[in-house]
Structures are given as C-alpha cells and as structure tokens.
N, C-alpha and C positions, 0 to 999 in steps of 0.2 A: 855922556849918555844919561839918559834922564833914569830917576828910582824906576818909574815902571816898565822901560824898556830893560834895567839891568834885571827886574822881578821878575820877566816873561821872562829871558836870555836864560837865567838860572831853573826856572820851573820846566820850559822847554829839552833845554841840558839833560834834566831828570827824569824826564820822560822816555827820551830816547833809549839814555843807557838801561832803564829800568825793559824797555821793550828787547831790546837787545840781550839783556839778561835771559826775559821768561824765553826769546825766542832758541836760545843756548840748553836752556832747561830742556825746552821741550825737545827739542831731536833726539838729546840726549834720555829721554823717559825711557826710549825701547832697549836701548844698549842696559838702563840701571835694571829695566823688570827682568829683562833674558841674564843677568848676572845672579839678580835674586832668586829666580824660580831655578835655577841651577844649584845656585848652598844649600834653598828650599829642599829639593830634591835629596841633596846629598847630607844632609841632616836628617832627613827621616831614612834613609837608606842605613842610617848609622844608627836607628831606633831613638833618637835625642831628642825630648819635647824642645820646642823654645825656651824655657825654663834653666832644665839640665843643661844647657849648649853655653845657655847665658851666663851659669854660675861657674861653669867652668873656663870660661874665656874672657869673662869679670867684664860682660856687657848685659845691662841689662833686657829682658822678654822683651819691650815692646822697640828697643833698638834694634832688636832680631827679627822682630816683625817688619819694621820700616825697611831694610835692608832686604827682606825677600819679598819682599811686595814694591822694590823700583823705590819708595818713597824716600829714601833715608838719605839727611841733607848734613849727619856731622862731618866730625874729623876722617882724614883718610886713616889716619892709626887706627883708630876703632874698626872701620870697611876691613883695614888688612889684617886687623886680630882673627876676624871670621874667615878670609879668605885663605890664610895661612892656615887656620887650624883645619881646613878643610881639602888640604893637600895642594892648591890652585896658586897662582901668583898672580899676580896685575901687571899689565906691560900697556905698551904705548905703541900704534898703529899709523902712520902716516894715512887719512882717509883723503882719495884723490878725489878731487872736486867735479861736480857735475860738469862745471862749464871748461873750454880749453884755454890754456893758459896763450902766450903772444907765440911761444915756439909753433904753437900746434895750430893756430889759425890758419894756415895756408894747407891742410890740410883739411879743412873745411870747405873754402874758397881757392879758390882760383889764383895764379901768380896775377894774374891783370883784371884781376876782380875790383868793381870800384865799390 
C-alpha cells in the first residue's frame, strides 16, 4: 500500500472513531444534565453553596459545577464522591434498542414476507 493510501486509511480511522465518540457523548448529554440538575436540586435542598459541598467531599466548585450542569467529563470516583454523599447510587440499565433485533422481525413482517 502506498504512503498516501496508508495516510488517508489512518486519517479516515480517526475520523470515524472520533464521530462515533461525539455521537456517544451526545445521547448521553440528557441522562448527564437530568443526574446533575438532581445533586443540583439536592445540594441546595441541603442549603450547601458549591463551595461548602466541595470542601467537604474534597472536589473542587467548579467540578460541582461541571457535574450539575451535564458537563463534567472526569473520573467516575469523583461523579460517585458527590453521588454518595448525596444519598443516591449509580447503577446500569439495559436501554432496549429502537430497532428489533432478528427474534422479533417476524413480528413486524409476515412468515412469507419477502
């Protein structure tokens, strides 16, 4: 393979996965802002600036920001310092896909559908 077919092959590569990345992010944005505007909620419910919340759970303000505003891209140790201390847990959901998988096709279509 010649230099510049292996320089597109590799540019091309990075392209994709990079798109695939932002497109991961983004579905994900509404699940991060409805987690954050939730601590949100239940940090001022608890009368605790960003500040107070942060010194006591040894993260700092504008980490507390980024986490209740959907933004925040650290470690999950830090996400779960704030979600623990906030009485809540993080779990993991099987989300079932728009489309049907090969079982359920034939309850879209016909047994003699072509």
């Amino acid at each position: 393979m010649s230099p510049y077919i292996d320089n597109y092959a590799s540019h091309h590569y990075i392209a994709v996965i990079y798109r695939q990345t932002y497109e991961l992010t983004a579905m994900q944005f509404d699940e991060l802002k409805t987690m954050g505007q939730a601590l949100a909620t239940w940090r001022k419910e608890q009368k605790y600036t960003q500040q107070a919340l942060g010194k006591k759970i040894k993260i700092d303000r504008q980490t507390i920001s980024d986490i209740e505003r959907g933004q925040f891209t650290g470690s999950l140790a830090i996400l779960l310092r704030y979600i623990h201390c906030a009485g809540y847990e993080l779990g993991l959901s099987h989300k079932l896909s728009p489309f049907p998988n090969l079982d359920n096709l034939g309850d879209h279509y016909g047994e003699n559908d072509d």
